[in-house]
C-alpha positions in Angstrom: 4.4 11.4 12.2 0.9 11.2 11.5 0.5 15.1 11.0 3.6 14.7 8.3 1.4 11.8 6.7 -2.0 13.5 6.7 -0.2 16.9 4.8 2.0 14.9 3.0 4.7 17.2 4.3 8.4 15.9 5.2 9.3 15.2 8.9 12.9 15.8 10.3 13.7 13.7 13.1 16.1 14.9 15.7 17.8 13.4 18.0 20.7 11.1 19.4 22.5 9.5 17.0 19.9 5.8 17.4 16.8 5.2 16.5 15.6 7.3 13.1 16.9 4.6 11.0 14.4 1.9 12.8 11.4 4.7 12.8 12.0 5.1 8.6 12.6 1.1 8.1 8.9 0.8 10.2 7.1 3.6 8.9 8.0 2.0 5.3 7.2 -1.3 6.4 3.6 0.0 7.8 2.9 1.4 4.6 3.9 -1.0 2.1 6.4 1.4 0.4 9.4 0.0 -1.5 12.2 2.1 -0.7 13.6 4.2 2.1 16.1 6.9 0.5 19.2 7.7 2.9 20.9 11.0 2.7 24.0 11.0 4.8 24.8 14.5 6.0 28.0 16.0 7.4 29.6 19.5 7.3 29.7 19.9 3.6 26.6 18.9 2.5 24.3 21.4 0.8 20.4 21.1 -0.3 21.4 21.8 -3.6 23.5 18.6 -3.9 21.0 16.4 -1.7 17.9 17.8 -4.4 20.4 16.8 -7.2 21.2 13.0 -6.3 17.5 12.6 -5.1 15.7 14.0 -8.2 18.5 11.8 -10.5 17.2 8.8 -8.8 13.4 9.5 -9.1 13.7 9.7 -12.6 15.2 6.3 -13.1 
């Protein structure tokens, strides 16, 4: 976490299906940022359409 931080890099987190959520929700809380952005992702979901949604809502 603190490697993604410092190079202001993303960070996927693997692993059973508890737990991620809670790290987010805390490392937002820690940081004072407003928003945590959830991408839910099955079989059919594509970068292309997770970029999409995701730049739509940062220019609002």
């Amino acid at each position: 976490m603190n490697a993604a931080l410092y190079l202001r890099r993303p960070l996927l987190v693997t692993d059973l299906p508890e737990g991620k959520s809670s790290l987010a929700y805390a490392v937002t809380r820690e940081l004072s940022l407003n928003l945590v952005l959830r991408w839910p992702i099955n079989s059919r979901s594509t970068l292309r359409s997770g970029l999409y949604k995701y730049e739509a809502v940062i220019r609002v």
